[in-house]
N, C-alpha and C positions, 0 to 999 in steps of 0.2 A: 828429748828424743824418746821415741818409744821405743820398745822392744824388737816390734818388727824391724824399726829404720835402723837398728844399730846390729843387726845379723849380718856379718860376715858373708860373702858369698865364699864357698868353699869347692862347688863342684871342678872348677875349671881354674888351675894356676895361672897367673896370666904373664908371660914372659915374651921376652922378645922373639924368641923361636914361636908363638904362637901367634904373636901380632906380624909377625912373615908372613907366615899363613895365611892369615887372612887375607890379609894384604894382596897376595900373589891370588888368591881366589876369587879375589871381588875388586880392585884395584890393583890390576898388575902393573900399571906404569909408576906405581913409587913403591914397589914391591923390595929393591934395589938400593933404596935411599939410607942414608946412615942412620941409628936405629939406637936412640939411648934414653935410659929411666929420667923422667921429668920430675917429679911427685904422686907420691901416694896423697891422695886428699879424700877428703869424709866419704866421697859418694865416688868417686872415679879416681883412677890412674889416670896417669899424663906422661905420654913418653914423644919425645923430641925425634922429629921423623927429617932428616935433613937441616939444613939450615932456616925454611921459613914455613914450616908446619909440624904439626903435631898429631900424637892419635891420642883421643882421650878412650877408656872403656870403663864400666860398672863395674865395680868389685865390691862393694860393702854397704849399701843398701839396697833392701826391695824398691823402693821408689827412682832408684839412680836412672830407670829405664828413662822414664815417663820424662823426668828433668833434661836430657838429652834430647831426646825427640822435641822436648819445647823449643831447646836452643838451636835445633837445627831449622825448625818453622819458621820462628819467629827474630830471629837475630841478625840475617843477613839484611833485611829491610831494615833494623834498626841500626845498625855498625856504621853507612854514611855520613849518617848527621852528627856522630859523637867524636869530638875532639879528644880524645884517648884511643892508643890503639887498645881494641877488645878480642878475642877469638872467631874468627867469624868462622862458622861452617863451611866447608868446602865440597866434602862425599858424606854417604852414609853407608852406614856396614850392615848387612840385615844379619838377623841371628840365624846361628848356620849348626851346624854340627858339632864344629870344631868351638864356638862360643855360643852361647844360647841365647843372649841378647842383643840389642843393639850397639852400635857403637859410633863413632863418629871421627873424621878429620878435620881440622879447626886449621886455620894459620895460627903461628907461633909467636905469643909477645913478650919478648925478650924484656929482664928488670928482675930486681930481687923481691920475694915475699916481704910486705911491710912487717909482717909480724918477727921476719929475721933480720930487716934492714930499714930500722922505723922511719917517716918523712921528718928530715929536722931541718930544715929550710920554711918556715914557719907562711911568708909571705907567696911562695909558690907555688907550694903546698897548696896553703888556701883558695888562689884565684884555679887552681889546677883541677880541683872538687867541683868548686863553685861551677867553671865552666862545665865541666861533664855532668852534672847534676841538672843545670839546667838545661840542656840539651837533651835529653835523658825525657825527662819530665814533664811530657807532650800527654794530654790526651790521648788514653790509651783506644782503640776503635772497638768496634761490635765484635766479640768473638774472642778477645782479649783473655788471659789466662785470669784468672783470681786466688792470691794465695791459699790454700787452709789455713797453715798455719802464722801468716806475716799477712802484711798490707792493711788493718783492720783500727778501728780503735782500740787505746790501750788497755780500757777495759773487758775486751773478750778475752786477755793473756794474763788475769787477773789470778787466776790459778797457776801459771805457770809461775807466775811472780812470787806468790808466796812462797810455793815448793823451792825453789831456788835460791829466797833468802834465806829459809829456815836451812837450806843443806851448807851454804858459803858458810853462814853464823855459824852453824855447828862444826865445821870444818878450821873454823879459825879466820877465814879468809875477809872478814870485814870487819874492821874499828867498828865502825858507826853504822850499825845496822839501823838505827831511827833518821839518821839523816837519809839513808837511800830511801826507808819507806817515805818519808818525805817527799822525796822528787817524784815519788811514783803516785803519791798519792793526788798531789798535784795536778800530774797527767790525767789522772785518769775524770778530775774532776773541770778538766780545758773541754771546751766543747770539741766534738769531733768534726773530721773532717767535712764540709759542705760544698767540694768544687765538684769536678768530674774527677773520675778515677785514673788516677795518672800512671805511665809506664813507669815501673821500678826493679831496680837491679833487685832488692830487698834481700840480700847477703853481703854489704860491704865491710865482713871483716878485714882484719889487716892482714890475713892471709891471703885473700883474693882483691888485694888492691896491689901493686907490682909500684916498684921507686927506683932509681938510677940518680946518681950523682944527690941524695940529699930531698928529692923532690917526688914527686907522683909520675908513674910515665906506663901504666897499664891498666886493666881492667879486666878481669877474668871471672870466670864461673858464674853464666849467668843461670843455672839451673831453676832457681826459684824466682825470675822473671814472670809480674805478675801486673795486676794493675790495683791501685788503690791510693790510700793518702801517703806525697811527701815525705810526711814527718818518722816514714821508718826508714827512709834513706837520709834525711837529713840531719837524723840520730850517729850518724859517721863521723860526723863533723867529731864529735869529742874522743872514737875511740882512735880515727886516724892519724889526727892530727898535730904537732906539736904545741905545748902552753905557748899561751897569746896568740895562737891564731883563728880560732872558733869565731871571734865579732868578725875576723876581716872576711872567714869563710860566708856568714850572713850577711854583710853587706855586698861580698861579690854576686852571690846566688839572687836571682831572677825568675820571677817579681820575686820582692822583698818578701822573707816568711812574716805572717801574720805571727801576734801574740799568742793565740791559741797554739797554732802550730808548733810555735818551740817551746811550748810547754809538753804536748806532745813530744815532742820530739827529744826531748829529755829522757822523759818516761821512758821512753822505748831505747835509749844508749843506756839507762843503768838495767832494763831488760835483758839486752844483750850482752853487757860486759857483768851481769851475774853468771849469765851462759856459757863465755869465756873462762870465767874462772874456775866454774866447774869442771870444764871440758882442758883446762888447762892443768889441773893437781891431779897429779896420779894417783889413782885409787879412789876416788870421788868417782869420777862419773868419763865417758869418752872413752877412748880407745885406752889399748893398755898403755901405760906407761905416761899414759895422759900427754896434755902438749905445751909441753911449759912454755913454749914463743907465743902463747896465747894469755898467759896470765899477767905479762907487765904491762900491757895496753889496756888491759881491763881493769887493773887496780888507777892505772895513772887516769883514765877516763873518770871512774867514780868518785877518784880526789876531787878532779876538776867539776864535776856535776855537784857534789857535795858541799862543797866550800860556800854557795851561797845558798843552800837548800835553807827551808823557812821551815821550822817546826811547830 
């Protein structure tokens, strides 16, 4: 994260007396509806508006705008074909007086954060990914978002990589810092992607994956909806999922991943589950107090990437 992305926004407190407001000024027919804090998450608040919608708004980075407006564009045309329920847009809030930015109404998908209630139903789990992933996974069309910072080969995060091991290793947070440069190194030496650039959520941590009863049964925060290679969503497979079920996840997913790709796609889950860690130990890096429901899925991911890593 940079400096800019992780500025608080401070001008405007954002409370449910303020999302009334708005509410009653730009959508007065759910102006009225029952009105309670959802999550605070990296880029927006989420507050539960009734029983089957929500309001999400920017509070804590410059970029949160832009990420919203995407999901409001681009999401409703993709929400039919995916076999998980996702957030789909409903209204949009312009920036007013009373908030300075945008904002947005989503329908509400009910499930726990994985990163508070992990998937341990290993076989449901998997075909439950599988399906929404391929579904998901269309050729992206003309006009299509393109990450900055994700969707890319895993050589352009190549700096980011190193920064990140040298901070976990110095932080404590990794036995085997040679076995992860391993996997990455790996990656970086898979050829890259050669299809079309495909639609990707390209944020499937376990805080934006939703579970009920053991299993997967949501999908949220498409902000960084972008088009490029697969293999940074199907880098998920190891941070979501429970041990033993990563093959059944590639065999469900459609077409079969090439070799390349889950070499790839490796590379890019010990990328993000360095990120996790960081952003998981307080006083390292993330919000204060850091987010420790992010740090067991990052360590147990990098077991399971590591254990057959070739040095």
């Amino acid at each position: 994260m940079t400096q800019t992305q992780t500025q608080t926004h401070s001008e405007t407190e954002v409370t449910a007396e303020l999302i009334r407001d708005l509410l009653r000024d730009q959508h007065p027919d759910l102006a009225e509806r029952p009105l309670s804090l959802g999550a605070r998450g990296w880029d927006n608040q989420l507050w539960r508006l009734g029983d089957d919608l929500a309001v999400r708004l920017p509070w804590a980075t410059q970029t949160a705008d832009e990420l919203l407006l995407k999901e409001h564009a681009w999401l409703p045309g993709l929400a039919p074909r995916l076999p998980l329920p996702v957030p789909v847009p409903q209204r949009l809030g312009q920036p007013s007086e009373r908030f300075p930015r945008p904002w947005i109404v989503t329908t509400w998908v009910p499930g726990e954060p994985a990163d508070r209630s992990p998937a341990m139903r290993a076989a449901e789990s998997a075909d439950a990914l599988a399906a929404f992933l391929t579904a998901l996974h269309q050729p992206a069309p003309d006009g299509a978002p393109f990450g900055r910072d994700r969707g890319g080969p895993p050589a352009r995060y190549a700096g980011g990589f190193a920064r990140q091991l040298a901070a976990v290793t110095a932080a404590g947070l990794v036995p085997d810092p040679d076995a992860v440069r391993a996997v990455w190194e790996d990656a970086v030496a898979a050829p890259d992607w050669s299809g079309p650039p495909l639609w990707l959520h390209a944020d499937l941590h376990p805080a934006n994956v939703l579970t009920a009863d053991g299993t997967l049964c949501g999908v949220i925060d498409f902000g960084d909806l972008c088009a490029g290679d697969p293999a940074w969503d199907l880098a998920a497979a190891w941070l979501l999922l429970p041990d033993g079920a990563v093959n059944r996840f590639h065999a469900a997913y459609e077409p079969a991943p090439d070799a390349a790709t889950l070499r790839r796609a490796r590379g890019l889950a010990v990328l993000k589950a360095l990120a996790y860690l960081l952003i998981g130990d307080a006083g390292v890096h993330g919000r204060p107090g850091g987010k420790p429901t992010w740090g067991p899925p990052a360590q147990a991911a990098l077991r399971r990437l590591t254990a057959t890593a070739h040095r």
